[in-house]
DRENDO-1510 file (C-alpha; in Angstrom, 1 decimal, always signed):
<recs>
REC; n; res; u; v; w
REC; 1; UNK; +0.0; +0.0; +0.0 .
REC; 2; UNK; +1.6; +3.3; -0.8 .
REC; 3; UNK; +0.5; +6.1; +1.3 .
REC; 4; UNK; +0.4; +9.6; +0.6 .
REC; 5; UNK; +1.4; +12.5; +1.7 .
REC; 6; UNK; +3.8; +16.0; +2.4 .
REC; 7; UNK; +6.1; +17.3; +4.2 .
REC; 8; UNK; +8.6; +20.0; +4.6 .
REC; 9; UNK; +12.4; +19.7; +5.2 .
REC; 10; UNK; +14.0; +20.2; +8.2 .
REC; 11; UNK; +15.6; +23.5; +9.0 .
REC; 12; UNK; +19.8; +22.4; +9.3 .
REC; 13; UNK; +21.3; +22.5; +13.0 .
REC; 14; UNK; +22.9; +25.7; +13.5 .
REC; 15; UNK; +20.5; +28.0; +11.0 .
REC; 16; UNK; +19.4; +31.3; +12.9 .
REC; 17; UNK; +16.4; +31.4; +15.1 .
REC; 18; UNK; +13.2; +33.3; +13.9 .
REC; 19; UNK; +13.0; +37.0; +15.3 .
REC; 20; UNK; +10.7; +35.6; +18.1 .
REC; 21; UNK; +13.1; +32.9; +18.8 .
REC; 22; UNK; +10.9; +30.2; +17.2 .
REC; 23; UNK; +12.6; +27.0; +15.0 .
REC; 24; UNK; +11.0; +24.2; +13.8 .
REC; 25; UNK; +10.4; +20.9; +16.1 .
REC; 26; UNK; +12.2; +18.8; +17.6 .
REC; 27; UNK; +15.0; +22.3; +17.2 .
REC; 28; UNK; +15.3; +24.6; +19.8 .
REC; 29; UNK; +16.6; +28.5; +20.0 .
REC; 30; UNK; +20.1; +28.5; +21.6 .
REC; 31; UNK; +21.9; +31.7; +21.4 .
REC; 32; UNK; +20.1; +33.1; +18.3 .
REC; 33; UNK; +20.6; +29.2; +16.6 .
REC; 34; UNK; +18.7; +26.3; +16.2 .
REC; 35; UNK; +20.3; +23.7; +17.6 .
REC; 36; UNK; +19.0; +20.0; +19.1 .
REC; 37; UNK; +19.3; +18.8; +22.9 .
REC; 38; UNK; +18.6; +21.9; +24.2 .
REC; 39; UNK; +18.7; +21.6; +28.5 .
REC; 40; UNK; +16.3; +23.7; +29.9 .
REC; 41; UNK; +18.7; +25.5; +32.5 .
REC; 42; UNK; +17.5; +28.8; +33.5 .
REC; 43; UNK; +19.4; +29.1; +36.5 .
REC; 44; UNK; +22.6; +29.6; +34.5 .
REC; 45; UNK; +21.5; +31.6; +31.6 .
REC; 46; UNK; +19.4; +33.5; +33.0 .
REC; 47; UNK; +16.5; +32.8; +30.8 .
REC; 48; UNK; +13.1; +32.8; +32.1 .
REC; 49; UNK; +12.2; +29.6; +30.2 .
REC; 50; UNK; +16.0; +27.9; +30.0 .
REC; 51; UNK; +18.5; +28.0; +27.3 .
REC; 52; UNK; +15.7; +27.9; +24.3 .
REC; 53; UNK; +14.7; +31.1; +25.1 .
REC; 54; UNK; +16.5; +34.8; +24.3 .
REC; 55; UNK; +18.6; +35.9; +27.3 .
REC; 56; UNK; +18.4; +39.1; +28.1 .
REC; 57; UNK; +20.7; +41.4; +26.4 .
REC; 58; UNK; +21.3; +45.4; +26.6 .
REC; 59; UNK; +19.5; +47.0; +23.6 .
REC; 60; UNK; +21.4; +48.7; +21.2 .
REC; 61; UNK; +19.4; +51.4; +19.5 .
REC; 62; UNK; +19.5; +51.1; +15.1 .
REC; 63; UNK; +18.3; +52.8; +12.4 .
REC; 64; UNK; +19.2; +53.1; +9.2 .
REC; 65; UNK; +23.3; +52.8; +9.0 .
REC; 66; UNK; +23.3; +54.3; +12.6 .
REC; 67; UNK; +23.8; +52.1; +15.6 .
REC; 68; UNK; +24.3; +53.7; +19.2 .
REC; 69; UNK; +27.1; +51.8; +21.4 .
REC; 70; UNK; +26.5; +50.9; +25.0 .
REC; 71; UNK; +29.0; +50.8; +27.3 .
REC; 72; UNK; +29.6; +47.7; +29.0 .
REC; 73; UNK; +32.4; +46.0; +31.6 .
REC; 74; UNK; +35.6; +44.6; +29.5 .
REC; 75; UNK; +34.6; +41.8; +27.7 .
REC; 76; UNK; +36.9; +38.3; +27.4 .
REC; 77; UNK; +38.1; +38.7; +23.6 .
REC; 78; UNK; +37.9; +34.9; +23.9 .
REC; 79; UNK; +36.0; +34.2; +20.5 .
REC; 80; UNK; +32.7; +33.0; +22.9 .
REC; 81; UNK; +30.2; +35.1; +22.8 .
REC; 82; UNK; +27.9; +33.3; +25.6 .
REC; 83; UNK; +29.5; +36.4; +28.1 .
REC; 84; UNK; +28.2; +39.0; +25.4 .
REC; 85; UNK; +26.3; +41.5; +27.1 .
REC; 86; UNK; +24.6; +43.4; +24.2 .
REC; 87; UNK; +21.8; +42.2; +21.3 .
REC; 88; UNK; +22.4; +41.2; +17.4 .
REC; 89; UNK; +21.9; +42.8; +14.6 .
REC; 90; UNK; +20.7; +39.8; +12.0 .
REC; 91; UNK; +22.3; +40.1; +8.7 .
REC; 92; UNK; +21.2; +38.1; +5.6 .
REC; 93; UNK; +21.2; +38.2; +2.0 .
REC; 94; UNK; +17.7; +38.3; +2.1 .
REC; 95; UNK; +17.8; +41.7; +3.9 .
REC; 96; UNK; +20.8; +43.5; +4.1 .
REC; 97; UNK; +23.1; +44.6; +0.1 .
REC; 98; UNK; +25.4; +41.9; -1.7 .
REC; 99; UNK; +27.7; +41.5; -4.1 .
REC; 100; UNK; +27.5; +38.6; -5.8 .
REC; 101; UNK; +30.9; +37.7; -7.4 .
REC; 102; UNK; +30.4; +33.5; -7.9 .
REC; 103; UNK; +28.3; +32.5; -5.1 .
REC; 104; UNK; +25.0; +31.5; -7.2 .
REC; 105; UNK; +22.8; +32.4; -4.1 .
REC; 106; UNK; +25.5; +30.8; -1.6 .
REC; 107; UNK; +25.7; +33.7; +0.8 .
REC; 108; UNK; +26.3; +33.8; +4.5 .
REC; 109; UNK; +24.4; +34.7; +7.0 .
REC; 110; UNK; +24.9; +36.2; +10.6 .
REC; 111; UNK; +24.4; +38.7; +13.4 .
REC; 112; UNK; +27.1; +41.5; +15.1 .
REC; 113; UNK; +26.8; +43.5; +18.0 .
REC; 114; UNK; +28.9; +46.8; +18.7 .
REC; 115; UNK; +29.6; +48.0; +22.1 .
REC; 116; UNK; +32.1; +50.0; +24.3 .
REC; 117; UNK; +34.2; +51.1; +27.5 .
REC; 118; UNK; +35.4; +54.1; +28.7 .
REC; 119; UNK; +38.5; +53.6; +26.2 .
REC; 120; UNK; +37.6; +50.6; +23.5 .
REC; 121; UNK; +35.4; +49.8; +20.9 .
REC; 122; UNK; +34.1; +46.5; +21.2 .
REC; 123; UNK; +32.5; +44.3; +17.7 .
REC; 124; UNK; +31.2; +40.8; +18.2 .
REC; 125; UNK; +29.9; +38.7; +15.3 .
REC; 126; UNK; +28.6; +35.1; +14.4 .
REC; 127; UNK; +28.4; +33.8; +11.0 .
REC; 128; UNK; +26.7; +30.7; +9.3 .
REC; 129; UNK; +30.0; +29.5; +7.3 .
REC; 130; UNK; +29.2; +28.9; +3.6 .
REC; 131; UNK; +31.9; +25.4; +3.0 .
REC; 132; UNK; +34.0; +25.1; +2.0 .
REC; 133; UNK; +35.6; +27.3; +4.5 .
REC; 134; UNK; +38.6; +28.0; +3.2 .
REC; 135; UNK; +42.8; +28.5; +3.7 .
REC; 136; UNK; +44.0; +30.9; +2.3 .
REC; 137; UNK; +47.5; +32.5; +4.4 .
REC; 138; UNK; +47.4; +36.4; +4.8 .
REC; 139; UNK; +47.0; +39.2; +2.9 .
REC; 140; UNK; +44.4; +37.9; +0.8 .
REC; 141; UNK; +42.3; +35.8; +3.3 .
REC; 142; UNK; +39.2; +37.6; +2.7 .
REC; 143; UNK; +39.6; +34.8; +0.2 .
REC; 144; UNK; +38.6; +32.5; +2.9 .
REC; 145; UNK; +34.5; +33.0; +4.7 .
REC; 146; UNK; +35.5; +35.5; +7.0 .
REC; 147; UNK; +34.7; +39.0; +8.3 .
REC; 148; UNK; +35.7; +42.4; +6.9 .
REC; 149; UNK; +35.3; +45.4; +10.0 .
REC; 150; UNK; +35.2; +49.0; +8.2 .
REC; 151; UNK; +36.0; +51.8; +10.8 .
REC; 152; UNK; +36.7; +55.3; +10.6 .
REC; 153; UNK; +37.8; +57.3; +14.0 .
REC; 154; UNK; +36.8; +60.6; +12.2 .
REC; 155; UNK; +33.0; +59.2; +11.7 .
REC; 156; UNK; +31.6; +58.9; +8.2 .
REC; 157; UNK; +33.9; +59.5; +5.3 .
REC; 158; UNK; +32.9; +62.0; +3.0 .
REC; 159; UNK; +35.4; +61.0; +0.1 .
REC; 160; UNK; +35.7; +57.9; -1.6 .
REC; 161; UNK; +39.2; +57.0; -0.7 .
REC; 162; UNK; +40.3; +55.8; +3.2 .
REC; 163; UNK; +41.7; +58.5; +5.2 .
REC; 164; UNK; +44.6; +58.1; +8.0 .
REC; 165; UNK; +42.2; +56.9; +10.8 .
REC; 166; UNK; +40.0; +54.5; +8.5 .
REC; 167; UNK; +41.0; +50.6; +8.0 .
REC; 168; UNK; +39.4; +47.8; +6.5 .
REC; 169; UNK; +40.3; +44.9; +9.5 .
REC; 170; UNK; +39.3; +41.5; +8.0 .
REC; 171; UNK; +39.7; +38.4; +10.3 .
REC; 172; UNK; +38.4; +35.1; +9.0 .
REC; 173; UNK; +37.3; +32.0; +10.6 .
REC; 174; UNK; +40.3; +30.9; +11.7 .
REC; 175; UNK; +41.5; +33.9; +13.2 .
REC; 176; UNK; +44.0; +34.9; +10.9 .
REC; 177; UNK; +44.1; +39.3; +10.0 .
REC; 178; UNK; +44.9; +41.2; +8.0 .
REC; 179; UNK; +44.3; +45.1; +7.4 .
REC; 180; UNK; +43.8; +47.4; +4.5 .
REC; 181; UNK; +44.1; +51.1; +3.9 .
REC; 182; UNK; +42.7; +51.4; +0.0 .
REC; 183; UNK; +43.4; +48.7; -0.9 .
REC; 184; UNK; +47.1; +48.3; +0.1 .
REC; 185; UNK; +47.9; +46.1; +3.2 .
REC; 186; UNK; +48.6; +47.6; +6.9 .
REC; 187; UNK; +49.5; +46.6; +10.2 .
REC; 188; UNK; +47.3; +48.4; +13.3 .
REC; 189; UNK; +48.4; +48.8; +16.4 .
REC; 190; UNK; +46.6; +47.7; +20.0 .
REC; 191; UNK; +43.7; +45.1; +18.4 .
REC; 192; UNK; +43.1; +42.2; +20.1 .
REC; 193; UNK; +40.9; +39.7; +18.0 .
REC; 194; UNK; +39.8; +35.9; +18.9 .
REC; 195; UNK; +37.8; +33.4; +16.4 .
REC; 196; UNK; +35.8; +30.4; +16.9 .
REC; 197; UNK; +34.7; +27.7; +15.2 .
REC; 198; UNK; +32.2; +25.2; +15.5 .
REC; 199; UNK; +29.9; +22.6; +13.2 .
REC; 200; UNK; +27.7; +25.3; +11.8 .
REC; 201; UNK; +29.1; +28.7; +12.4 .
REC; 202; UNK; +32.2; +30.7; +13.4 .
REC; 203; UNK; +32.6; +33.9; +16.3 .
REC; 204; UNK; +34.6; +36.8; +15.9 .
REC; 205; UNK; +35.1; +39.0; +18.4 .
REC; 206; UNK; +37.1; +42.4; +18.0 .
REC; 207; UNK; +38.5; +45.4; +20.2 .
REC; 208; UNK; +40.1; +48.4; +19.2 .
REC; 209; UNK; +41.7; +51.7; +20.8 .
REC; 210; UNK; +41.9; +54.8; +19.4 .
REC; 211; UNK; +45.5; +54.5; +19.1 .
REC; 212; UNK; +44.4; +51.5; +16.6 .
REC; 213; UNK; +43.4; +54.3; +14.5 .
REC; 214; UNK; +46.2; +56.5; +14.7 .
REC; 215; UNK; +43.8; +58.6; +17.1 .
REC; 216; UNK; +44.4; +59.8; +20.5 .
REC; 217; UNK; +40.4; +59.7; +21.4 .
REC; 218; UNK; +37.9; +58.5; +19.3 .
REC; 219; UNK; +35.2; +61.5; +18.5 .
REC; 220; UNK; +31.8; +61.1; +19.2 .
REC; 221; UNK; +30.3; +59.3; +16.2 .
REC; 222; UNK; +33.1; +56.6; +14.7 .
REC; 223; UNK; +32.5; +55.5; +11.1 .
REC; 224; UNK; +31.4; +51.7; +10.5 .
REC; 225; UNK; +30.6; +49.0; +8.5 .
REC; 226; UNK; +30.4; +44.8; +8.3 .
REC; 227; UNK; +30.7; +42.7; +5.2 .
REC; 228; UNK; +30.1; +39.1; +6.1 .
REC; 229; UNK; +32.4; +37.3; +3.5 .
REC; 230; UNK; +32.3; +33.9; +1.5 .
REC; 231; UNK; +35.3; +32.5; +0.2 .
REC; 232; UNK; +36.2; +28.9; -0.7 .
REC; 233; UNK; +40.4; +29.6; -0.2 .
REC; 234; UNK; +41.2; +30.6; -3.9 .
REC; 235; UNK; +38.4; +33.6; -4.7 .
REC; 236; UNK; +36.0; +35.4; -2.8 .
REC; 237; UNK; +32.4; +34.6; -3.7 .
REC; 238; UNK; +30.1; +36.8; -2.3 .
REC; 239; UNK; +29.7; +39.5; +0.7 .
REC; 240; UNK; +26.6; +40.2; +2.6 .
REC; 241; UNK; +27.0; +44.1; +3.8 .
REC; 242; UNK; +25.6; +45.6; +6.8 .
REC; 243; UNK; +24.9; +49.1; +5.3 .
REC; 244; UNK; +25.5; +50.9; +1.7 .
REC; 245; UNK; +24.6; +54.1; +1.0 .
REC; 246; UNK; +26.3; +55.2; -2.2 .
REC; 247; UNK; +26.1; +54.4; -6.0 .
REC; 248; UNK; +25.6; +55.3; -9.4 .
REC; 249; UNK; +26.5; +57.3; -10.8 .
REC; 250; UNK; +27.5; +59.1; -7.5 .
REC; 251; UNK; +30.1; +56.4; -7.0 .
REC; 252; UNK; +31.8; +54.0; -9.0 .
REC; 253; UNK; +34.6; +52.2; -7.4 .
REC; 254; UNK; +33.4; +49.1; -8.7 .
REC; 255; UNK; +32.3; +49.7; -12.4 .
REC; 256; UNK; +30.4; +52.0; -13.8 .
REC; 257; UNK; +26.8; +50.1; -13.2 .
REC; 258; UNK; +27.2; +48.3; -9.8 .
REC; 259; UNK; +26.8; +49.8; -6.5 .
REC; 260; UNK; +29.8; +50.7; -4.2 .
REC; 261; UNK; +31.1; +48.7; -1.6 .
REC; 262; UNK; +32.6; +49.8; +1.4 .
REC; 263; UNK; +35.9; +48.0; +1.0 .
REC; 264; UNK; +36.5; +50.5; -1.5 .
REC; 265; UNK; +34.5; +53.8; -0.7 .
REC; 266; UNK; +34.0; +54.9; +2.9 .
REC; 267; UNK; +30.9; +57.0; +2.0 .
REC; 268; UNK; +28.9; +53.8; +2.2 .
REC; 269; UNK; +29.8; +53.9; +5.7 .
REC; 270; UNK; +27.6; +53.9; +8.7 .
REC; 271; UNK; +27.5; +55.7; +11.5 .
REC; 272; UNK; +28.1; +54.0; +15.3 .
REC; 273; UNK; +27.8; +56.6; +18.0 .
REC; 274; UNK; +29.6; +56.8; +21.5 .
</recs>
């Protein structure tokens, strides 16, 4: 007897939670991921219905390429982001600019988080790996599915081309960085980085000084930007950007018919305020 019937696939271990922490049975919502064997242990997350459910985290107030930075206590740059303090930011390709440059719809997906002290910035970042992962040696491991960082001490850039206090930090999944400065390699001062990586997904974590920057303080508003990156160790496939303001015919850094990209014009830049 042949029975009849539909179903629907199962969402893969380690895909990102729905925004009101929902994933399809028998998964449940660990730390913004769907994962299986979840143990209900309230008591040490700090959840009010165990480790399938959000912990709280301090807001951190967006809006259209702005973020606002809270201050927190100095965070371990450890790579585990279980001790974050601060909410995500979800990033997709479903939602957020890409460049498509040989994925055929292979894109990551993630979430970051921005925070400070009275003297560091502070970025933290998860990322659904798109395999293979990739091993590529520095300079060019943004070859590899990693994470390019776009600051700017003197807040947004108003020209196209990286000023003395604006770098282009990309670390990938396994912790190997390298920095850029238009598109020639540089070496920053004080940053301490740390990667991670498990099964399904990879952590970054990321402080800086001013001094990183060639800054004695960092102003009031610092200049910002993520590109989740997908590289198989020989060419970079895709990126998944945060926030991208400029474009044709504006800006052209690219060609003359795509729009920008902020590894090579700081005016798509955001804004993350102190």
């Amino acid at each position: 007897m042949l029975a009849g019937g539909c179903y629907a696939p199962q969402l893969p271990e380690g895909a990102p939670c729905a925004a009101n922490g929902a994933c399809p049975a028998p998964l449940a919502c660990s730390a913004g991921h769907c994962v299986a064997g979840i143990v209900h242990d309230a008591q040490i997350d700090g959840s009010a219905i165990g480790s399938d459910g959000p912990p709280a985290c301090t807001p951190i107030l967006v809006g259209s390429g702005a973020l606002t930075a809270p201050t927190i206590p100095v965070p371990a740059i450890d790579g585990k982001l279980a001790d974050w303090p601060t909410c995500f930011v979800a990033m997709s390709s479903a939602s957020n600019p890409t460049r498509d440059l040989g994925a055929n719809g292979m894109f990551p997906s993630g979430r970051f988080s921005v925070a400070r002290d009275s003297s560091h910035i502070y970025i933290a970042a998860e990322v659904m790996g798109v395999l293979p992962l990739g091993d590529q040696p520095p300079p060019a491991i943004y070859q590899n599915n990693s994470i390019s960082f776009y600051v700017d001490g003197d807040g947004q850039p108003t020209a196209a081309a990286y000023g003395p206090h604006a770098a282009q930090i990309v670390i990938d999944h396994a912790g190997q960085v390298q920095s850029f400065r238009n598109g020639n390699t540089i070496t920053l001062p004080n940053l301490a980085t740390a990667a991670k990586t498990s099964q399904a997904t990879y952590t970054i974590e990321l402080a800086i000084l001013p001094s990183t920057l060639g800054m004695t303080s960092f102003g009031s508003t610092l200049g910002f930007d993520i590109g989740l990156e997908g590289g198989d160790g020989t060419t970079q496939t895709s990126e998944v950007i945060w926030f991208e303001s400029c474009g044709p015919p504006a800006c052209t850094c690219t060609n003359a018919s795509a729009p920008d990209a902020p590894f090579c014009d700081g005016r798509d830049f955001g804004t993350v305020a102190l």
